[in-house]
N, C-alpha and C positions, 0 to 999 in steps of 0.2 A: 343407700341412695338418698338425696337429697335434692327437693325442691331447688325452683332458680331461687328461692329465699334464701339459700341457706347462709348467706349471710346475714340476714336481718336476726334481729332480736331475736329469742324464744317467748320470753313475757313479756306478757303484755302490762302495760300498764294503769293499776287502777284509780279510778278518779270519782270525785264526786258522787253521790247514788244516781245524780240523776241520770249516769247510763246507761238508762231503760227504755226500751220501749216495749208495746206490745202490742204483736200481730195477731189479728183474729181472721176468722172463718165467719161465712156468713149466719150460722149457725151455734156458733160457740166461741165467747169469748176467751182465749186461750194468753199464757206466759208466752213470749216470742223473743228472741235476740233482739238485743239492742243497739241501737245506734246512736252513733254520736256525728250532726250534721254540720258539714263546713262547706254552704253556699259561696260561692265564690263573691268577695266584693263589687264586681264590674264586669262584665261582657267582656274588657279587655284584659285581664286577671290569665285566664285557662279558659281556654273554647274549646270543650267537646276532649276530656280527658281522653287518649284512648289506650293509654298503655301508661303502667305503674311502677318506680323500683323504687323500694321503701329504705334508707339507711336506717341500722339501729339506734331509736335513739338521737338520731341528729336530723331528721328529716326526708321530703318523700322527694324522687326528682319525676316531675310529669312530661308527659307529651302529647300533646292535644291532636286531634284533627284535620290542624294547620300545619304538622312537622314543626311547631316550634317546642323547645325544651324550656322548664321552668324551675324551679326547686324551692320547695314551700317546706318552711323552717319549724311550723307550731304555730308561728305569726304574722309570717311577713311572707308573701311572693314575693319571686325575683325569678327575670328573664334570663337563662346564660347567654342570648346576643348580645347582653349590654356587658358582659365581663369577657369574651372572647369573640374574633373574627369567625362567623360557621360558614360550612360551603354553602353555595349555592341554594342547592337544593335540598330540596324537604326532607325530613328525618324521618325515616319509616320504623328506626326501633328501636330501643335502650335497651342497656343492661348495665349494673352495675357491678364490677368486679376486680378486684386487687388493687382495692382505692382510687380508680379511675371507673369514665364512665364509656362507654362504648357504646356508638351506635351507627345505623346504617343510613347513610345519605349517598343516593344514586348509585346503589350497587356496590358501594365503597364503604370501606368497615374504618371508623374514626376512634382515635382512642383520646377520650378527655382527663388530661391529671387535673385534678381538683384541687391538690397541694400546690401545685408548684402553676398551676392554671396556663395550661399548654393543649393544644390540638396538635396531635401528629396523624397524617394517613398511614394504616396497617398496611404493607404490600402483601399480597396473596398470591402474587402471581402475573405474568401477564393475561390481560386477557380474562383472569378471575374475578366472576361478579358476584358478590355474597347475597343471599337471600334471608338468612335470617342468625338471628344468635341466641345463646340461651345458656345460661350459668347451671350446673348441676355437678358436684361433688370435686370441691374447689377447682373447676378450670369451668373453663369458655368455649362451648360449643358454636363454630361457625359450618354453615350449609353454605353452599355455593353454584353456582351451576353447572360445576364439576366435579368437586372431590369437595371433600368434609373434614374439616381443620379442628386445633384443639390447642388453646392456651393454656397453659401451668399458672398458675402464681409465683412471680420473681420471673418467670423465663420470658423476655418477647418475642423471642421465633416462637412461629407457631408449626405441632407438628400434625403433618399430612398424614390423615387416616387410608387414604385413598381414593378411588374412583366411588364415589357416592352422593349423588345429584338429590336435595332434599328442597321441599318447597318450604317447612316450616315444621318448628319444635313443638314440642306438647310437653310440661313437665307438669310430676304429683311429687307425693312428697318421697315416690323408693324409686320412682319410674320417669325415664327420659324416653317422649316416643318421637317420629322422625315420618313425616310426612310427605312421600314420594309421589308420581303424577296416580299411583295404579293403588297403594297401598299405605297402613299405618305400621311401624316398623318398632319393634323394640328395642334403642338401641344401645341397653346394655347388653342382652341376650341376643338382637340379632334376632329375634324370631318377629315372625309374620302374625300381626295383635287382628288387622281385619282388613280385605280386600275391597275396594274403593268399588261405589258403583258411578254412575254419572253426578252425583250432586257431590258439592264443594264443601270439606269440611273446613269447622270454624273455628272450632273450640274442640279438645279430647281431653280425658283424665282419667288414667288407670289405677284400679286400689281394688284389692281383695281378689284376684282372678277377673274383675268386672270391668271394662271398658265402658266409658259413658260417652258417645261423641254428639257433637253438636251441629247442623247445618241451618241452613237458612228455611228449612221445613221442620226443624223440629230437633226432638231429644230422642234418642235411640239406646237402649242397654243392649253390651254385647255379653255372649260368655262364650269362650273356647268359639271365636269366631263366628260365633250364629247370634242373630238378630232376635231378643229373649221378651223385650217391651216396649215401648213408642209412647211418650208423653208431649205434651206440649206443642201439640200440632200446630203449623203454621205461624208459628214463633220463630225469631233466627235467634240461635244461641249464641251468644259471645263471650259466654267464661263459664267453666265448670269447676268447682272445687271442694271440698269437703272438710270439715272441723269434728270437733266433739258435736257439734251441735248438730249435724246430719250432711245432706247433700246441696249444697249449695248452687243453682244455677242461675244466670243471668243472664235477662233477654231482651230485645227491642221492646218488650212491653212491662219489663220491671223483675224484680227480684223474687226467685222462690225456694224454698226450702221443704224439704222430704227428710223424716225425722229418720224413719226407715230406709233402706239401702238393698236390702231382697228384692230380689224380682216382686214378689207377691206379697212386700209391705210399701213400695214406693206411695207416696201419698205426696204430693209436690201441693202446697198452696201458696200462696202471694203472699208476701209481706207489704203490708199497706204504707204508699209512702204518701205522706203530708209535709208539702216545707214550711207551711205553718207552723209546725211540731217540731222544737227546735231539737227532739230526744229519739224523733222517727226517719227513718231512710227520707234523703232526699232525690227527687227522684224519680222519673220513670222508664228512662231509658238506660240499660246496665253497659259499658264499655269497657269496662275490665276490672278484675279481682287480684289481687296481690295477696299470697298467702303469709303468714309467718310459721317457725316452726311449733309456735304455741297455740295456732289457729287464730291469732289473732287478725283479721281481714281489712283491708285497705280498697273501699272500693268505689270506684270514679262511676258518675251516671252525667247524663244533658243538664243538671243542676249543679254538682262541683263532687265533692269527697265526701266519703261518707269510713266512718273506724265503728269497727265490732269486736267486743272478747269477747270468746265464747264462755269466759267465767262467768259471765253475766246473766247466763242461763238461769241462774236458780233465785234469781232475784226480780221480785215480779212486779209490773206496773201495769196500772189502769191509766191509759190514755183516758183525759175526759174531750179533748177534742176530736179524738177519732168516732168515739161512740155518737157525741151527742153533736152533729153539725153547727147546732148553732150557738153551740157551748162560745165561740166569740171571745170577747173578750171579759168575761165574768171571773171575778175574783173569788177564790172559794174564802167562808166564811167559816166554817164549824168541820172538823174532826170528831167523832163519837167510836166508843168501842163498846158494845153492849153484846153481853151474852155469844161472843164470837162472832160478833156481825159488825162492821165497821159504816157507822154514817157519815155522809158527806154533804155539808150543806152550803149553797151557793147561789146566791141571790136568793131565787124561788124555789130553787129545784132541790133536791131529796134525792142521795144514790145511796142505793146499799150494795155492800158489796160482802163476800162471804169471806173466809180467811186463808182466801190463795188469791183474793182482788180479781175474783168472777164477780160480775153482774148477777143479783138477786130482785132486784127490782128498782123501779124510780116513778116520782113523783115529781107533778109542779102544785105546788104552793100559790095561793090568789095572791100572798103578799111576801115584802122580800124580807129573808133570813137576814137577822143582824149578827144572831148569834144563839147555839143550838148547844143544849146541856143533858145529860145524863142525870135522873137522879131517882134512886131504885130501880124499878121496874120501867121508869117512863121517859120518854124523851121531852123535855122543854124549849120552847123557841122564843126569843124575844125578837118581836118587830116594832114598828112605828105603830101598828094600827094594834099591838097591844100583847098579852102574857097569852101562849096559847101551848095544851099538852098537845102531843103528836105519839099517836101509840105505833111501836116501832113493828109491832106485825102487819099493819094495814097500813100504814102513813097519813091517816086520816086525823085530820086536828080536830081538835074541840078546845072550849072555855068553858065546860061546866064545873071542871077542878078549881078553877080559880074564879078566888075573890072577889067581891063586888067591889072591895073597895080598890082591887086594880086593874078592873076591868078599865078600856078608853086611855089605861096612858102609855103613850109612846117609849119606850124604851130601849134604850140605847146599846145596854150588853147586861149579860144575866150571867152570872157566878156559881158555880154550884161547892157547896161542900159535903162531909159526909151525911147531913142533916137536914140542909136546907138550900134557898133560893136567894141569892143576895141580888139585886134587883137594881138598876141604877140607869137615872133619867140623867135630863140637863145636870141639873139640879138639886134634885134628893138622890138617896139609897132606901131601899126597902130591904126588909129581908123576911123572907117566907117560909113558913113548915106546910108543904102541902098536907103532912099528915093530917096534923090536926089544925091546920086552914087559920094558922096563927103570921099576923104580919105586924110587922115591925116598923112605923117609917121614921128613920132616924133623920129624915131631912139632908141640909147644907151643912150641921153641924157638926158631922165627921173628921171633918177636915179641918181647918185652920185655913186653905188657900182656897179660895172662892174656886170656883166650877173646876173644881179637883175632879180627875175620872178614876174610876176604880176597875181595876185590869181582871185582880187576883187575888181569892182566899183559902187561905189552909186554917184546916179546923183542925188543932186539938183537945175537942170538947172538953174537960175541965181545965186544959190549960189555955184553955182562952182559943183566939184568932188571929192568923195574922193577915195582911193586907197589904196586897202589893197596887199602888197609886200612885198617879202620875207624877202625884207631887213628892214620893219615895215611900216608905216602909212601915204601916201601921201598925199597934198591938189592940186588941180589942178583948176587954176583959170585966164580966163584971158591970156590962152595959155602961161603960168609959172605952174611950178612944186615946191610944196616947202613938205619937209620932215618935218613932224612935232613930229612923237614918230620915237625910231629907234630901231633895231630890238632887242639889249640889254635893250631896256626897257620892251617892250610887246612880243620879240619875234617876229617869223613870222606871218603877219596877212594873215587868210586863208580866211576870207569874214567881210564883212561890212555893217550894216543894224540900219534903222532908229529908235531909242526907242519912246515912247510917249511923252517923253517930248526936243524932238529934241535933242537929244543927240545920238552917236554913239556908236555902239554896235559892238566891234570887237571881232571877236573868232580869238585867234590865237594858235601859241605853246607852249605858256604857261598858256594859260586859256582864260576866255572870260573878258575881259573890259568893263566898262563904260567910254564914255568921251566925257566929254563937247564941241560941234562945234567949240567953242566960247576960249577952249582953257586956258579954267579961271582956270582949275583948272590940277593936275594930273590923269593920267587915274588911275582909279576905280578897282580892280580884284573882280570879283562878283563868276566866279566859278572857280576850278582850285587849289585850296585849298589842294585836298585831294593828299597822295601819290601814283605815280602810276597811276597815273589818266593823260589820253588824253581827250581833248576837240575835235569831231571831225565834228560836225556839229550843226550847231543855225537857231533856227529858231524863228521868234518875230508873236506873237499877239497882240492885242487893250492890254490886262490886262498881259500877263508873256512874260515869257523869256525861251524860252525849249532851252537844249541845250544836245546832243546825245556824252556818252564819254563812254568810252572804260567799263567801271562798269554800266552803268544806264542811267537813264535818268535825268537832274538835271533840277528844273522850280523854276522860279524866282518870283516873285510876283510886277510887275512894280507896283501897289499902296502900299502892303500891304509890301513888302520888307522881304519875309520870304521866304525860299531855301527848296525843298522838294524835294525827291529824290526817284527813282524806282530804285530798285536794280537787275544786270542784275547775269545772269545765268554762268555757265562754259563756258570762251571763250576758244576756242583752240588757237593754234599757228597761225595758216590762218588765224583765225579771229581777232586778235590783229592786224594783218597787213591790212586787207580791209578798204575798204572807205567806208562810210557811206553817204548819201546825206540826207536833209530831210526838207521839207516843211509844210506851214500848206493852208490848204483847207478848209473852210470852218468853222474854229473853230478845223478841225482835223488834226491831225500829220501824216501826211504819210512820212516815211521810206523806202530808196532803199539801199541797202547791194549786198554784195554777196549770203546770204541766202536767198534773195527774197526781195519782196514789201510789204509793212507794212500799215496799215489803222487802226489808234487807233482814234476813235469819241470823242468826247468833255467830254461825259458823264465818255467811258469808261476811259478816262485819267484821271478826277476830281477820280473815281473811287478807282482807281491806285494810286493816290499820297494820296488818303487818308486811303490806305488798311497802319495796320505797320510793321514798318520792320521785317526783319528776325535776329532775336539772336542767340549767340553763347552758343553753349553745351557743355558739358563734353564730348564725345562719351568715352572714355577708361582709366584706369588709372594705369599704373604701377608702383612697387615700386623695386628696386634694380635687374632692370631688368625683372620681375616676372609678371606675368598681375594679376592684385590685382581685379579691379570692370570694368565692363562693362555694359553700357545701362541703368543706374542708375539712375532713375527718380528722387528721392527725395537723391541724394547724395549730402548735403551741405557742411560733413567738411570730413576731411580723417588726421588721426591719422597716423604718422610713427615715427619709432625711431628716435632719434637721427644719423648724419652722414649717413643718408638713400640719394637717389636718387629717386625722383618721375618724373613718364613722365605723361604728359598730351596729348590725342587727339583731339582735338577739332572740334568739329560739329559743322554743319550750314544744314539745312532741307530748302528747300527740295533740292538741289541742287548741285551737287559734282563739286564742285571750290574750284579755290586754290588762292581766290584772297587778303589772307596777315591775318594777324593778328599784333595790337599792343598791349603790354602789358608789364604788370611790377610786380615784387612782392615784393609787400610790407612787410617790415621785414628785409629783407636780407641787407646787406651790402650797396649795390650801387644800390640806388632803382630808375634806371633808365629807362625809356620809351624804349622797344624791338620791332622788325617787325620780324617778320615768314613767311615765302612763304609759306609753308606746314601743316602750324596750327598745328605743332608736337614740343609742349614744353619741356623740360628736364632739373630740377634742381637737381643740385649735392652735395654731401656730405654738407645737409643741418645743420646746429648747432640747439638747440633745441629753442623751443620758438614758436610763432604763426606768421604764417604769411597768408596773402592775396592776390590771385592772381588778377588781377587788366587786363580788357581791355576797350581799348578804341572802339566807338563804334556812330556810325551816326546817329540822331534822326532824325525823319520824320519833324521835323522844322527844319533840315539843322544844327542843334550843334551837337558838338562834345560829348560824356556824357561818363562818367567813370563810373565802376558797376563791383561788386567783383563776379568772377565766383565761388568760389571756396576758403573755408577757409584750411590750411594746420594744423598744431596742430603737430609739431615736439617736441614729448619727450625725455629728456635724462636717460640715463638708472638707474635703481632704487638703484642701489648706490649712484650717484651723485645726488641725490633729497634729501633737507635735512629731509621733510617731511619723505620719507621711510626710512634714514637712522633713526629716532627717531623711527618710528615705531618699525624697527626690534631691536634695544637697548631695547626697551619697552617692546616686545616680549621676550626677552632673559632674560631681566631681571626678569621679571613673572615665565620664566621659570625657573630659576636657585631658585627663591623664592619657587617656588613649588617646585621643585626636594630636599631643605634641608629640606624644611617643610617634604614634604613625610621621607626622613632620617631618619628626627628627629622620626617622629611618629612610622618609625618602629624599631630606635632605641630603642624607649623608650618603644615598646612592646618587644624587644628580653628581653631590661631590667628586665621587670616585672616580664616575665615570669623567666628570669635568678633568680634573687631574691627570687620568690616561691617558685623554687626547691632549692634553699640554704638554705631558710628560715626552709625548711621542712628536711634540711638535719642537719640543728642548733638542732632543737625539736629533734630530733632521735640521736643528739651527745651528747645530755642534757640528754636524758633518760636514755644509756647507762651507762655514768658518774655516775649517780645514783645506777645504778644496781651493776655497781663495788663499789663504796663506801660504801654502804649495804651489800656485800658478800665478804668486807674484813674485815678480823680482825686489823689490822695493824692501822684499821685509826677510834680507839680510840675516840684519842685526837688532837682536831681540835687547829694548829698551825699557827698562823698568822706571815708569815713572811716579814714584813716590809721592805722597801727600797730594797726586792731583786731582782734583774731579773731575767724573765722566763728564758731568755739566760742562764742565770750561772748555772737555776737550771735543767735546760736541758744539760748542759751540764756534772753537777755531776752527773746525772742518775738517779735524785732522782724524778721518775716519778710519783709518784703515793704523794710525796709530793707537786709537783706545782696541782695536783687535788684538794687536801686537801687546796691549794692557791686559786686556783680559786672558789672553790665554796664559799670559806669565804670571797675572798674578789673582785674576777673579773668573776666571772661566769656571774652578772650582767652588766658586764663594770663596777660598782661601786666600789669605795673605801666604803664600808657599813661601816667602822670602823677605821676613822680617829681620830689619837691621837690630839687631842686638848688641848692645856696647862696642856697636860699629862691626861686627860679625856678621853674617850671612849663613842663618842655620841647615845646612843639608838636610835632606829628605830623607830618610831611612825605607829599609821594605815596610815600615810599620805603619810610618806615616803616611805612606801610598796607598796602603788598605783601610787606615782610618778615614781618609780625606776620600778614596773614588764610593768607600761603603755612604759617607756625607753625601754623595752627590748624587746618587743612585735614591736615595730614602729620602733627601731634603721634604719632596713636594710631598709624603705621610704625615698626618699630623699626630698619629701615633707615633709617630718615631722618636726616642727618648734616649736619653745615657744607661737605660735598663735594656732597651732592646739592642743596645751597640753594644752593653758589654756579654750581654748573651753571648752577640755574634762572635765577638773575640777568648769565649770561655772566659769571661772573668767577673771578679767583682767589680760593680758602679764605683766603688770608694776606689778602689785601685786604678781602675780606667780615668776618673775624673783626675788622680792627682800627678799617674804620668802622662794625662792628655794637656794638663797644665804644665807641667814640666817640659814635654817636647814643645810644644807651640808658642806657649807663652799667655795664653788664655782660654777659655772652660769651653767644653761641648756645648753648651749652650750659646755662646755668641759665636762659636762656628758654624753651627744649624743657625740661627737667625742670619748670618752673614752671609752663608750660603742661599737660604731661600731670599734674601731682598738683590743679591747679583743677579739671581736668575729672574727675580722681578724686573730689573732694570731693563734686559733681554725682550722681557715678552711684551714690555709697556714702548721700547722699542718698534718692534715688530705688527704696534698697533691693536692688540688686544684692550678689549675691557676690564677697567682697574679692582670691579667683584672678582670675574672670573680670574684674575690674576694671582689675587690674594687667596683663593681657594686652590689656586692648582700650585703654589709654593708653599702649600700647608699651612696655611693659616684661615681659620675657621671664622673669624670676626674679621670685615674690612676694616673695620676702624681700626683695629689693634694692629693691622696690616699699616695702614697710614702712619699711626703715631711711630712705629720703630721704622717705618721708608723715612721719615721726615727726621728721627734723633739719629740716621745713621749719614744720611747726607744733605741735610738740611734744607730740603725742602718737600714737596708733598709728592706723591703720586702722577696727581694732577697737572702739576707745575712743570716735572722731567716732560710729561709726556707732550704738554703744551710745545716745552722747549724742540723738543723733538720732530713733531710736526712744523715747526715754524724753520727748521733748519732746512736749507736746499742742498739736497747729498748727491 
């Protein structure tokens, strides 16, 4: 079984030391889980978190109080109103699952894709109102107020468990429980976990046989159904959950933890929250816990977020604002390790602490600490009001150890070596042997640069001293002073310490050095590299080199010579300015700040510098102002037009800092290396083409590594792509193809059809003609009138004479009775079939010398040369001869001269005009003028 987490990360990720805090009892200051706090920027930011789903790695998506949803990247909030349309109404639940997010508004289950940034409503049914959802071993539990649903990953039907009416989910990290009106329900098993009495439960969590549920009266342990212990009276509990580090509850009155888990070791006390404390729970009201499978915890209070790993357990820290109220704002001055007791000095105050950073005792001081020194048995303090010992079993000052003659002066910082007391005002240096009460004052003439300060000295008694000063790197030998690096080379040196291979190790302000005693060589920059980066304390082992700067913690590897690096959290403004001190005891790092006392052991630092680092995310992406994707898990490339604008936000988990971004994109013009304070990118009136966003980025072996966030795919618009200009050519052309093709084919049927009814109007002109020729007497004697025109003889009125013409000699289109060298050629049966097949087909415009000699079985060559032979001229001017007779007829008869020339098969009117006009010389137009004008 698995948590609604089990998608989230298992590790957690480690950062900075200062992910400490610690919780005490009023009675015993104790090691506590630590937090890491993220106050919300503004009232309008997240109001009243009340439910959590954490992606791994890329960010957390919230939902407050108000049903609105938000998704916080590491860096940036962001609304999802402002990147999609939501219903109406209020959000009552999330869940994140199969890279979408889902949640419930008005009884209605919504599914958000975050890739592709779409809302769809889930149908469940008619009539089906969902009540709650809950993610547990990859699918999606939905309750209803009927039956009890269940999503796959990859599938979106969901399938129907059955009749099972559930008010809400409970999940742990093996166990899914299901809360009906009467009962808590187990429901992998199906068994009955504990039967409901009248009060409302809030909060359950089952592990180990043990049920913990939670109401608005309190905390209750069950076992095997029966009520075993009762904590937390009059409390409403609102999350129960559990880690490595014990029992986790949370409640209108703040956070508690129970190390123990037995009935008969439960011990729940409060973790102290101060939002002063930027390393302690914020906080005092809990609204919900979000687990991981690493125990890592996500938990929202009335103040914003709050992150905890449980790995954190073994690393222990002394709040000094918790202990000491009016601790304010005091800058600690002095670190001490003596005899296993660790001193802390700050202003006027004196803490000591034992070597688990328990409280041993404290003191205030009449005057304020400048600066507090170890040396033998005794502690040293230097103030204004002068050299004072401070004996570290009582914290009681005296001045009877010291000199008369430095009694009265103010000094400024005090040095210790293994021997002695180096002493330094405005103006001089002293140096002092308590032992034998021997002082030295070497004055201003140490230095070469007037009110040079002096930080740091290492004593190796016959080999002299070294000195690290503001004005850079002194050698003291021999009661001579000689400068050896100066301060434009390394900068100011702030301490000086011996490496393993007798070489000196300076931190100063501009990074830490390596350099040779011996002088052989130039000094070394080992850290100090990065931008923005303060070096602000060193501390050296047998094997590394730790050194404490303003981002992390950076360790060196004195054999293996390799740089690894813990990456530090959100510093504020105060915190950029503090002093850091930091020693090693024992193999371990302890750390004094303004935020407390730091104890990181050997293991948990190996730990630490090999957990990896934290990477940079997409959190949001806008395009022309517009919020385009948000929370995009699998968002590799993003497509925009041409001359677009894209903004990018960039995330970093877990931790909201703003400590820079370098990058470039590749493609563009001037693909030069950028820095960002804000991690808020903005490319402008992009041209089209691909390009890569590109950051630079810290490997856990100390190199720099470059790695594309982010592919961009700027298109130009589909005119100017020659591709879719051919397409739509392509397109058009097809089309214009089909549109004549369609034309044609309907021309060619108006054709058809045009030509039957002429055809049929020819037969019915024919018949007539006959019927008159038979019921006249007048027409005898059939007269062939050669060479004359219809014109002429239309125009003498001799009508019934051009009949007596036409049917002897063009009723066919045929000349049937051509004089040939005064001959008159008979008609054969052949020419009867040639000449009635002409007269039947004329008005076809298919009809050819290939489809006539079909008709006759023969070949076109053979037909053409005895259709020449019998007649006297070619099939072809007996088809045009034919169809312009029968044109004469219909233009006659008062038809229109289009439809004329289509229905005696000819396809083009003009071409129709030009052979009407070369065959009897004049036009269409003109016969038929003549015609009309004649009174018949």
């Amino acid at each position: 079984m698995f948590s609604r987490i089990h998608y989230r990360i298992a590790g957690s990720i480690w950062t900075f030391f200062l992910l400490l805090v610690l919780s005490i009892t009023p009675s015993k200051v104790i090691a506590s889980p630590i937090f890491y706090a993220f106050p919300f920027s503004s009232p309008d930011d997240v109001d009243k978190v009340v439910d959590i789903e954490y992606v791994p790695n890329h960010g957390v998506w919230l939902l407050d109080s108000d049903g609105a949803v938000s998704f916080y990247d590491g860096v940036h909030y962001h609304q999802l109103s402002d990147f999609i349309s939501l219903p109406e109404n209020s959000i009552s639940r999330i869940e994140m699952f199969d890279n979408s997010l889902w949640f419930i508004a008005s009884r209605t289950l919504f599914r958000f894709d975050v890739a592709a940034n779409t809302l769809v409503e889930v149908p469940l049914g008619d009539g089906v109102l969902a009540s709650d959802i809950q993610v547990f071993q990859h699918t999606l539990w939905v309750s209803t107020s009927s039956n009890l649903y269940q999503f796959v990953e990859g599938i979106n039907a969901p399938k129907d468990l059955g009749h099972l009416p559930l008010k809400q989910f409970f999940v742990s990290e093996d166990n899914l429980m299901g809360l009906s009106d009467s009962a808590l329900i187990d429901m992998v098993s199906e068994r009955l976990l504990y039967r409901l009495e009248e009060n409302e439960v809030i909060s359950a969590h089952y592990s180990r046989r043990t049920l913990w549920i939670g109401f608005d009266t309190g905390l209750v342990q069950v076992v095997d159904g029966n009520i075993v212990s009762r904590h937390l009276d009059g409390l409403t509990i609102s999350a129960i959950t559990e880690n490595s580090d014990g029992l986790w509850v949370g409640t209108n009155q703040g956070l508690y933890l129970s190390e123990g888990r037995d009935s008969d070791a439960v011990n729940l006390f409060m973790i102290e929250s101060n939002t002063d404390d930027q390393f302690s729970l914020s906080g005092d009201k809990i609204t919900d816990i979000d687990t991981g499978r690493a125990g890592e915890m996500w938990i929202s209070t009335d103040s914003g977020l709050n992150y905890h790993s449980p790995r954190s357990k073994d690393i222990r820290r002394f709040a000094l604002s918790q202990h000491f109220p009016d601790w304010g704002y005091t800058s600690i001055s002095s670190l001490v390790t003596l005899h296993g007791k660790h001193y802390i000095g700050a202003k006027s105050k004196v803490i000591v602490l034992d070597e688990n950073l328990d409280l041993l005792d404290s003191t205030k001081l009449d005057f304020t600490i400048e600066e507090m020194v170890a040396l033998s048995d005794s502690l040293w303090v230097a103030s204004a009001s002068g050299l004072y010992s401070l004996n570290p079993r009582t914290l009681k000052t005296s001045m009877d150890n010291v000199p008369e003659s430095l009694k009265g002066i103010a000094f400024d910082n005090i040095v210790a070596d293994s021997h002695s007391l180096w002493l330094v005002t405005e103006q001089q240096v002293f140096r002092f042997w308590p032992d034998s009460q021997t002082v030295i004052n070497f004055g201003a003439d140490w230095s070469a640069q007037r009110n040079a300060q002096l930080n740091a000295v290492l004593d190796l008694d016959e080999k002299g001293s070294w000195l690290g000063a503001s004005d850079g790197l002194h050698f003291y030998f021999d009661g001579r002073f000689q400068q050896r690096l100066s301060r434009e080379s390394i900068g100011s040196v702030l301490s000086v310490s011996l490496g393993k291979k007798d070489d000196l190790w300076l931190l100063t302000t501009k990074g830490v050095y390596q350099y040779p005693i011996d002088g052989a060589r130039e000094p070394e920059r080992v850290f100090g590299s990065q931008p923005d980066t303060d070096e602000q304390c060193l501390a050296m082992s047998e094997n590394f080199a730790y050194a404490i700067t303003t981002k992390g913690i950076e360790r060196f590897g004195l054999i293996s010579g390799q740089l690894h690096h813990i990456e530090a959290g959100h510093r504020s403004s105060l915190a950029a300015n503090n002093r850091e001190l930091c020693a090693l005891v024992n193999e371990s790092l302890l750390v004094a700040s303004d935020y407390g006392v730091f104890l990181l052991p050997a293991n948990k630092l190996t730990e630490l510098f090999d957990a990896p680092l934290r990477t940079s995310t997409i959190g949001s992406v806008s395009v022309n102002g517009k919020p385009w994707r948000l929370g995009a898990i699998t968002l590799d490339q993003v497509s925009i037009p041409s001359k677009s604008s894209v903004m990018f936000d960039i995330g970093k988990m877990p931790f909201r800092q703003y400590e820079g971004l370098i990058y470039r994109l590749e493609g563009a013009s001037a693909e030069y290396w950028n820095e960002t304070k804000d991690q808020h990118l903005q490319f402008s009136a992009l041209e089209s083409g691909a390009y890569r966003l590109m950051i630079r980025e810290r490997s856990q072996g100390g190199q720099t590594i470059e790695r594309a966030l982010i592919t961009l795919d700027v298109v130009s618009p589909w005119y100017l792509r020659l591709g879719a200009v051919l397409l739509v050519i392509m397109a058009l052309s097809l089309f214009v193809i089909w549109y004549y093709r369609r034309k044609t084919e309907l021309v060619k049927l108006h054709n058809l059809q045009l030509r039957h009814t002429v055809h049929q109007k020819v037969i019915e002109i024919d018949r007539r003609e006959s019927l008159i020729k038979k019921t006249s007497q007048d027409h005898a004697e059939k007269t062939a009138i050669a060479n004359t025109s219809e014109f002429d003889v239309l125009h003498d009125g001799h009508f019934w004479q051009f009949l007596q013409y036409a049917d002897a000699k063009d009723r066919m289109g045929i000349e049937t009775l051509e004089k040939k060298e005064g001959k008159c050629l008979e008609q054969t049966q052949w020419q009867k079939d040639v000449l009635e097949t002409i007269s039947t087909h004329f008005h076809d415009p298919d009809f050819s010398l290939a489809v006539l000699a079909k008709a006759f079985f023969t070949s076109e060559r053979s037909l053409q040369r005895r259709f020449k032979s019998e007649f006297g001229y070619t099939f072809k001017e007996a088809l045009i001869s034919a169809r312009l007779a029968n044109a004469q007829r219909m233009l006659y008869q008062g038809d229109k001269i289009v439809n004329v020339a289509i229905a005696c098969g000819f396809n083009e009117p003009s071409y129709f005009t030009k052979s009407f006009k070369a065959k009897y010389g004049y036009t269409p137009s003109q016969f038929r003028e003549r015609c009309e004008s004649r009174e018949v």
